[in-house]
N, C-alpha and C positions, 0 to 999 in steps of 0.2 A: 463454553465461554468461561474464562476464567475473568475472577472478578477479583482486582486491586486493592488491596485492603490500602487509604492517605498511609503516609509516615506519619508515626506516631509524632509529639511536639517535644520539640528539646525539654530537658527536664527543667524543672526549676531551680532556680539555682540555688542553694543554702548559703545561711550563714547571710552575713549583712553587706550588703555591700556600701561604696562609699557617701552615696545620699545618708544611709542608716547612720554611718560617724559623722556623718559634718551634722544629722541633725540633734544626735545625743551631744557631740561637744556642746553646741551652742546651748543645749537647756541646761548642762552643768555650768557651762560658762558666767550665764545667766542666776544660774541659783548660787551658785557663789558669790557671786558678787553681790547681791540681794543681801542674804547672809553678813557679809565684810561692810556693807553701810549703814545696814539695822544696828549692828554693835560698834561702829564708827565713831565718836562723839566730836565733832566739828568746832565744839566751843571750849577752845582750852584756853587759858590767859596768859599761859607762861610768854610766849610771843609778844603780847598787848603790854603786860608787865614787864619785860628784860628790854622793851625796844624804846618804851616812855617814860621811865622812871627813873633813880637815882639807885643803884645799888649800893648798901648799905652794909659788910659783911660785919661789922661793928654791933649792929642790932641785931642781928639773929637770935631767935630766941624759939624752943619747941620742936627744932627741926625745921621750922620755916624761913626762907630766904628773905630777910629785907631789904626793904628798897623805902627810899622816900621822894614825896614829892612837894610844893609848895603850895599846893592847892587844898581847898579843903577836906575831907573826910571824903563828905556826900559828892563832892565831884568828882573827889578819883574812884569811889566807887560806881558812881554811873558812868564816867568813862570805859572804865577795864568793863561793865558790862554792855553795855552798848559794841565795842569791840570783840567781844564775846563773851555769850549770853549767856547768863548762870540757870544753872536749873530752881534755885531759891535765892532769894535776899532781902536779908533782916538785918535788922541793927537791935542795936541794945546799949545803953551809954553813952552814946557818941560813938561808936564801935558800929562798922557795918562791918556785915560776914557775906559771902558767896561760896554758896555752893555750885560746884561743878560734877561731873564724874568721877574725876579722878582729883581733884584738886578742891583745896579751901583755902579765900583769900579774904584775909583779916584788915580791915583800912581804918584806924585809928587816930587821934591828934598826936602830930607831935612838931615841939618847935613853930608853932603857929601855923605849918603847914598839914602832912601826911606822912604817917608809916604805913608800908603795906607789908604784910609777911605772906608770903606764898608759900604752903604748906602742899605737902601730897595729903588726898585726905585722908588717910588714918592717922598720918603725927597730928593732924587741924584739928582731928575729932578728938582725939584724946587731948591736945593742948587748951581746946575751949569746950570740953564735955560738959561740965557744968551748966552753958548757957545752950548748947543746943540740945540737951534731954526737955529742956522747956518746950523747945520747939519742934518735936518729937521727929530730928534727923536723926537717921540710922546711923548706925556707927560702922556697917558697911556702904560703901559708894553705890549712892543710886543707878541702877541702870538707864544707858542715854537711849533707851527706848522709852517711849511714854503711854506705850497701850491705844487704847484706843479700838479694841476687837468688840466682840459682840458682847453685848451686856455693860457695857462701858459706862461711867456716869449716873448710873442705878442708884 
């Protein structure tokens, strides 16, 4: 009696096949763009600023772009912040400041109404250093991440 040894089973196959790349794209897909919205910052004013206000190339002073408005100080500061949201905002004199990421925006009296000067913020921070070492802003841009991981709040 001769006895049959089954066939043996096709080998395995190496190497990945195209389940394996469509599921690695999707989790770089995924981690990059994670990535690309943590460093994002959503709240810029230039837009809020350049589309409501009165460009003023007369006033420029620091590197910051002026612009003016009729309203009062404290309005068109809560305006351009309400529009988009500062990471800080202080006043001092009559002078409100906002901080952003990348930008610092100065809202002042002038003419009974507003100046705004729209700075990037390293010319903002050196044009008003004096008043924000009080208020112990960095004189690099904060990051638009705000933490929040373990130990947070401690």
């Amino acid at each position: 009696m001769t006895y049959q040894h089954p066939a043996p089973p096709p080998p395995a196959s190496r190497g990945l096949n195209w389940k394996h790349w469509t599921a690695i794209a999707v989790v770089l897909v995924l981690c990059c763009g994670g990535v690309f919205l943590m460093n994002t910052n959503f709240s810029n004013p230039t837009d809020t600023i350049r589309d409501h206000y009165t460009r003023a190339a007369n006033l420029d002073e620091g590197g910051g772009k002026a612009y003016t408005s009729s309203a009062s100080p404290a309005t068109v500061a809560d305006q351009i912040d309400d529009d988009a949201e500062a990471r800080s905002e202080r006043s001092s004199n009559g002078v409100y400041y906002l901080q952003y990421s990348k930008h610092i925006v100065a809202v002042s009296p002038y003419n009974g109404g507003s100046k705004i000067l729209l700075h990037d913020y390293r010319s903002g921070y050196n044009h008003y250093s004096s008043v924000f070492v009080l208020w112990g802003w960095s004189s690099s841009p904060p990051s638009p991440f705000r933490g929040g991981g373990p130990g947070s709040g401690k």
